[in-house]
N, C-alpha and C positions, 0 to 999 in steps of 0.2 A: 050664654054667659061666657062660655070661651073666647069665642069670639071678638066680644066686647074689648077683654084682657089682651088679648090679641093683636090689640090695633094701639093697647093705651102702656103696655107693659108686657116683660115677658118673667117678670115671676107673680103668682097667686100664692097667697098666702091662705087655708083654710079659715084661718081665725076670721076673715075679713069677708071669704063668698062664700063660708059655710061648709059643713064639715061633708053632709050629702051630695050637695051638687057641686062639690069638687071632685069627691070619689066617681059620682058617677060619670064626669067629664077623664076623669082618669081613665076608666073602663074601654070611653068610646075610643083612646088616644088621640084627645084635644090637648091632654096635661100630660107631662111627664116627671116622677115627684123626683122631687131633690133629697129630701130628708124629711125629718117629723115637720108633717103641719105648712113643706114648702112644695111648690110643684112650677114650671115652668111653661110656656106656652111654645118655646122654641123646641120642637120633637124633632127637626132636622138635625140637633146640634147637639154633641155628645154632654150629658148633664155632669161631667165634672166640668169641660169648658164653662157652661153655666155658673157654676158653685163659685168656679175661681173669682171670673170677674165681678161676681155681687155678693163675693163671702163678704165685707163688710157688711153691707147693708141687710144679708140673712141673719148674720150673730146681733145685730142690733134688733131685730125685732123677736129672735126666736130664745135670746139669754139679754132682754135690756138690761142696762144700767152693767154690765159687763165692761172691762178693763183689758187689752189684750198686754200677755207682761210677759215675762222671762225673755226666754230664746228666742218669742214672736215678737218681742217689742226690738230686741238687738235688729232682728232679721226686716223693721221696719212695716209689721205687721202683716209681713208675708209667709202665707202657710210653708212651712220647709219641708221635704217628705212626708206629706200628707197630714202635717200635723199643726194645729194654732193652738199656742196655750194661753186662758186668759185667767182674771181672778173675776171673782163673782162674791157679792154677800150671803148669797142663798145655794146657788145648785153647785154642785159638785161630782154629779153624773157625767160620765162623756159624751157627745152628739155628733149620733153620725151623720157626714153627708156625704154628697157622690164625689169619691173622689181626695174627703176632708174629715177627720177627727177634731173635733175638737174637744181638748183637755181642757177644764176648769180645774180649780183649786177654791176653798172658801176665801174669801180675805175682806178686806174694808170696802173695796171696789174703788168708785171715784172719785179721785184728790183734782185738787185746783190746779197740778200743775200739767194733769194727764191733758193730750192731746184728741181732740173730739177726729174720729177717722167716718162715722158715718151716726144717724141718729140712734142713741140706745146706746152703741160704741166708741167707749174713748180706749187709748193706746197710752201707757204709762211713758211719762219724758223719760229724756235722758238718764237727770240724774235718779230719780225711780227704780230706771232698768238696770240703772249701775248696782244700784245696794240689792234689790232683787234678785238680780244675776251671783251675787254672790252665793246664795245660799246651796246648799251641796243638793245633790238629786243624783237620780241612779239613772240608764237609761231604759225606758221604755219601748218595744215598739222599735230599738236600733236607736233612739234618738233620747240626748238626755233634756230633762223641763229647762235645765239651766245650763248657762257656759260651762265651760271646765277653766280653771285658772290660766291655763294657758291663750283660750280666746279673751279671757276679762284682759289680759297684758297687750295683745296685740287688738283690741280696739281701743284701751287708752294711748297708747302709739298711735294710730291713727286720727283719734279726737285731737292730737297735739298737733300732728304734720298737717290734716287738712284745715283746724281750724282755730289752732293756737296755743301758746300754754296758757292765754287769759281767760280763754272761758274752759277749759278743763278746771284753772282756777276756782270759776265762775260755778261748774258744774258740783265740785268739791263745798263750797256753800249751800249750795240749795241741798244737797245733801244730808247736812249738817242739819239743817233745817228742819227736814220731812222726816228725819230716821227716828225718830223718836212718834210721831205721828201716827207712823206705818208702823212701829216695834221693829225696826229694823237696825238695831242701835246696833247688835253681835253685828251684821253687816257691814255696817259702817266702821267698825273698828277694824276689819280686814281689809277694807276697801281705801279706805283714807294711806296708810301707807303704801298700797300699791299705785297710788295718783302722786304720792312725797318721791316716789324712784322714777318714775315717768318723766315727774319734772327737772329731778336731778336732786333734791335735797334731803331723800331719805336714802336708804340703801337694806334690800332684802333678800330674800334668795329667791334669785329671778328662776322660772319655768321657762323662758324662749330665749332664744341669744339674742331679740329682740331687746327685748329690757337688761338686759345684762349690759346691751352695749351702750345703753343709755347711762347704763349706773359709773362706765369705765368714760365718761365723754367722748363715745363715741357711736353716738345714734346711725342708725342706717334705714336705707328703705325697702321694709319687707318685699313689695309687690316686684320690685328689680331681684330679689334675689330668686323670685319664682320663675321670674325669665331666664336669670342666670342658670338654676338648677335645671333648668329645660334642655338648657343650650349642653352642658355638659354630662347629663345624660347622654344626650344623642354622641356627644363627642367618644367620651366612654367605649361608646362598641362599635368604634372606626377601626379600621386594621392602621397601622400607623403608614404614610406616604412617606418614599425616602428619594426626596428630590435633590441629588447633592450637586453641586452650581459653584464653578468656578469664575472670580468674578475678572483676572485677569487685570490689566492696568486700561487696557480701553472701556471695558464694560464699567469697571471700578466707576470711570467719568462719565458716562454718556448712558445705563441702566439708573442712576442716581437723577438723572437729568431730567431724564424721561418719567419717574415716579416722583419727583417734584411738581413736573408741570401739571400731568394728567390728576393730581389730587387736589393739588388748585381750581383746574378748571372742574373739578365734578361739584366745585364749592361758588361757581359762578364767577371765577378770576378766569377772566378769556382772555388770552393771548394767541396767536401765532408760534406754533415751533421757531420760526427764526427769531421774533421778538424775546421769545422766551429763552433761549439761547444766549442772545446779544444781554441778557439779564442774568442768566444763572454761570454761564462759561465765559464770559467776559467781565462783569462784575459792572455791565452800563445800564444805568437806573434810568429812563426819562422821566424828563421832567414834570410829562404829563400826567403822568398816574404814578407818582411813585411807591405809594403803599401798597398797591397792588403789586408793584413789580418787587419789593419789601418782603412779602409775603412769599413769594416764590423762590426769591433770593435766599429766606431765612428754611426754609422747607429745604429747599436744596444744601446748606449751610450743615442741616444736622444728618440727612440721608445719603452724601456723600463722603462722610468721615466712617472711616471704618472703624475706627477704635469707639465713638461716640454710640456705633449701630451693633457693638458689641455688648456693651451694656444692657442689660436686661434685669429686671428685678427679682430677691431672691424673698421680698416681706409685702405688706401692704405696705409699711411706711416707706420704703424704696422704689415702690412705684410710685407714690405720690411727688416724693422727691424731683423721682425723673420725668416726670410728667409738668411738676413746675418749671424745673429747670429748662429742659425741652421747647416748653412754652415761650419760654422768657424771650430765647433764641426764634423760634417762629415768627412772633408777633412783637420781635423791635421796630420795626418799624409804620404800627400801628399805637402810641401810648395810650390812647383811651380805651384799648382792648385790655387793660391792667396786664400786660403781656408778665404770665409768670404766676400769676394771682388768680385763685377760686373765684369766680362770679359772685355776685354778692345778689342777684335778683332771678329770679327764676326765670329761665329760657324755654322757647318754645319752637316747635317745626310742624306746622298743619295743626291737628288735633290731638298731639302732641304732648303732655308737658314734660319737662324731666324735671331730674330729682332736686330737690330744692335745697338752697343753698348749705342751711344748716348740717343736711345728710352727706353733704358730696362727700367728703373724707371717710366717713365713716362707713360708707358706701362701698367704695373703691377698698377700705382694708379687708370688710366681711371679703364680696366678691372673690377675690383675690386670695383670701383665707380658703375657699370653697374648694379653689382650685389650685390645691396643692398637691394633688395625685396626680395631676393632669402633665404627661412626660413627653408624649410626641409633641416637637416642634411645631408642626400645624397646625394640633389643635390647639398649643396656648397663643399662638399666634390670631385666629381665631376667634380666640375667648377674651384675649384681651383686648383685643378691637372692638368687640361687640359691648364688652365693659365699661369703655371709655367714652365709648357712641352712647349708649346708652342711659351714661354719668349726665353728658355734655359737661365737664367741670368747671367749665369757664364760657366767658362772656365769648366769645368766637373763637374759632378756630380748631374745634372739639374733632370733626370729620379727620382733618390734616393730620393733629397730634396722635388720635383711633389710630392712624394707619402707619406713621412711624414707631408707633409701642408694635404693630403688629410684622411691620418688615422687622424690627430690632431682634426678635423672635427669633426670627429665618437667617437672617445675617449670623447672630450668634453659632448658631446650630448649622450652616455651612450650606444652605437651603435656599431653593429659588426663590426670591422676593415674589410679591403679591402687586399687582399694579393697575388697575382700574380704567383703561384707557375709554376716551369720549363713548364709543358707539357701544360699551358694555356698564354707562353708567346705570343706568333705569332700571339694570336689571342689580345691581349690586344694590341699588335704593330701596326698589322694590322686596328683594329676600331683606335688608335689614328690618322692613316698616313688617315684614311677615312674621317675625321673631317679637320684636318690638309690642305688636298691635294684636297679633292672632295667637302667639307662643307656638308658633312653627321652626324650630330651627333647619331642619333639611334644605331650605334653600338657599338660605346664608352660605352652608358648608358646600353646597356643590356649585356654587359662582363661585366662592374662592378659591376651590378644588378646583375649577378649571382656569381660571385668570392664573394660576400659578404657573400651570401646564403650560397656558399661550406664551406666558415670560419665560421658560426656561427654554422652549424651542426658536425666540428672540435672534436674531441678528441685533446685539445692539453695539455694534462695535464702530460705530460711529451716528452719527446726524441723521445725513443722508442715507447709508446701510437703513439703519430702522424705521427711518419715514417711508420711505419709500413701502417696505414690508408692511411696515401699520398700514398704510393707505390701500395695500394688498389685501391684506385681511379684514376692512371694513372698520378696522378699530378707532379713525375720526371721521368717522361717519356719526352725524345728528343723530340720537338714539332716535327719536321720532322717525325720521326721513328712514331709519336704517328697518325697523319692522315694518314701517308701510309698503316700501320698495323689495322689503325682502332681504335687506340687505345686509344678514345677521354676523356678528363675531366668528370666523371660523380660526383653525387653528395655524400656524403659518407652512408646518406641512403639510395642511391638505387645501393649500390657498394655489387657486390656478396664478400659473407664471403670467399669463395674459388680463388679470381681472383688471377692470378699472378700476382708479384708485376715486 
């Protein structure tokens, strides 16, 4: 018998081969039981792996006609610390399995609108889980049956940002609908005005500054502030860096020049140092490219004013400001880049998305709100770069502006700028997509912790003085060419006088 099972499936069910010649295939270790009445044929393979991947189709034949609801229907019908809670017309016992409790509650069980997850098992919709989820529960076990009001707020934020105010709309009817069905009407009366402040046309007393900032017009995107809060954490328990940097009347011209060109080029504007020169210190556009040369010229425009790189913000709303205005000056000589003006469509880099259009502003005030303890130079310098990377608030040009909010910082505070040069791009790319993608911040801070280092120990007191040194130290070197060859970023006083450039 085992064997048969064996070749055709890997769970037995007793009900089906019988209650004896399962036990005694148990004994011989052919089966390995899962729970009441389940047994597996896989004995290499630990029986919670099991449970996991065919808990639907166990709760469908071991509690048919079962609904899974509350916290399991939010969670998408996935057990969450060993726990799936469903409703049932009949049982109301809990069911152990390897690995899985499962909690029942009595209730109606299956409505029209519940989604079928396996046979025996449906999973309550949306709006189900919405009035469902309201009702109060203690926790059990560490874990409560149902939301707490603060997760019901920050998943109707989410059902708006991923999928619209029209079918929150949408969801808000069928609710309407069903609550009465279900005696869910107390639900529904709780529920309905926290969907009216989501949307912006009621007003309650919000539980997250999520919803709060929704009720003030100004929505934001939780999942960026999780990054944020990441990033300043780690900032928090840095000892503070005191890089003081004199910038001199030649550095003034030619350290400007040089953090113009190398933030262009990390953004695919390739130029030549001389080209790029005959563009930023002489003020000659070719004809050939000239938004690209636009763009360097406008970089250079606001990173060479001292009084402009003194400015720094002391609100959200003063960053946004500077950050438009900044813009405006960047991207003149791009107009379809709404040079000045928030993106109106959602941008992307790889797999990627940022934050979409509606949140940018509101985005950028929380953010920025967060970090108002934050006093060493470095770190808001930092934090504000990674804030505005992160925003992308606009249609192009997001990388450039990131890095002027972040030299503004250092200028202000009398501090060695940040500068990015060619053969240290991939690795500045790489720690942002680390922060970004993984919530690492450590590597973001120690590439910019030493690109600081590289720029303060600089010869930039002219053209030639610094190319020359860049070329020394590896810095327009191909990032590719520069790891393969070996041929890493080093610092300019530990760069041999003889290296080639």
């Amino acid at each position: 018998m085992a064997e048969n099972v064996r070749n055709t499936d890997d769970l037995v069910f007793s009900s089906d081969q019988g209650y004896d010649a399962v036990s005694r295939a148990a004994r011989r270790g052919d089966l390995v039981s899962l729970g009441p009445g389940v047994y597996t044929t896989r004995t290499d393979e630990p029986p919670e792996r099991v449970v996991q991947r065919n808990l639907h189709r166990i709760v469908g034949r071991l509690v048919p006609d079962a609904v899974v609801t509350d916290r399991s229907a939010y969670a998408g019908g996935i057990a969450q610390h060993g726990q799936l809670f469903i409703e049932h017309p009949r049982r109301s016992r809990d069911l152990a399995l390897a690995g899985v409790m499962v909690r029942p509650r009595r209730g109606l069980g299956h409505h029209a609108g519940d989604i079928s997850l396996a046979p025996g098992l449906w999973m309550s919709g949306t709006p189900r889980a919405l009035l469902e989820n309201m009702r109060p529960s203690r926790a059990r076990r560490g874990v409560r049956r149902t939301l707490s009001s603060e997760e019901i707020e920050l998943w109707l934020d989410r059902i708006v940002r991923t999928q619209g105010e029209d079918r929150l709309r949408a969801y808000r009817t069928e609710a309407q609908h069903i609550a009465p069905v279900l005696n869910l009407e107390r639900e529904l009366e709780r529920l309905d005005p926290l969907i009216g402040a989501t949307l912006g046309t009621r007003q309650v007393a919000a539980r997250t500054r999520v919803l709060r900032g929704r009720q003030v017009g100004s929505p934001f995107d939780p999942h960026r502030m999780v990054l944020v809060d990441r990033l300043l954490q780690h900032l928090d328990g840095l000892a503070p860096e005191d890089r003081p940097y004199d910038m001199g009347a030649a550095r003034a011209r030619f350290l400007p020049f040089f953090e113009a060109y190398f933030s262009n080029f990390i953004e695919g504007t390739e130029f030549t140092i001389e080209e790029a020169a005959q563009i930023a210190l002489r003020h000659d556009i070719p004809a050939s490219r000239p938004e690209d040369a636009h763009d360097i010229a406008g970089t250079y425009e606001i990173v060479s004013d001292q009084a402009e790189m003194r400015r720094i913000p002391g609100s959200g709303d003063e960053l946004v400001e500077l950050l438009r205005n900044r813009h405006a000056i960047l991207m003149a000589g791009r107009p379809t880049a709404r040079p000045g003006e928030f993106k109106e469509r959602e941008n992307r880099a790889g797999a990627t998305t940022f934050v979409a259009p509606a949140l940018v502003e509101g985005t950028l005030i929380e953010g920025f709100a967060r970090a108002a303890g934050l006093d060493d130079p470095f770190a808001r310098a930092v934090f504000l770069m990674f804030l505005v990377s992160e925003v992308h608030p606009f249609a192009d040009g997001n990388g450039r502006i990131a890095r002027v909010m972040m030299n503004a910082e250092l200028v202000a505070a009398g501090q060695a700028r940040i500068v990015i040069p060619t053969g240290y791009r991939d690795n500045y790319l790489d720690a942002l997509r680390a922060l970004s993608r993984n919530e690492n911040p450590r590597p973001i801070v120690r590439v910019l912790d030493f690109v600081q280092r590289y720029v303060a120990e600089m010869d930039w007191s002219s053209v030639e003085a610094a190319t020359l040194l860049l070329a020394r130290t590896n810095a327009l070197r191909d990032p590719a060419d520069g790891d393969r060859m070996g041929h890493r970023l080093v610092l300019p006083s530990r760069a041999e006088p003889d290296e080639a450039g």
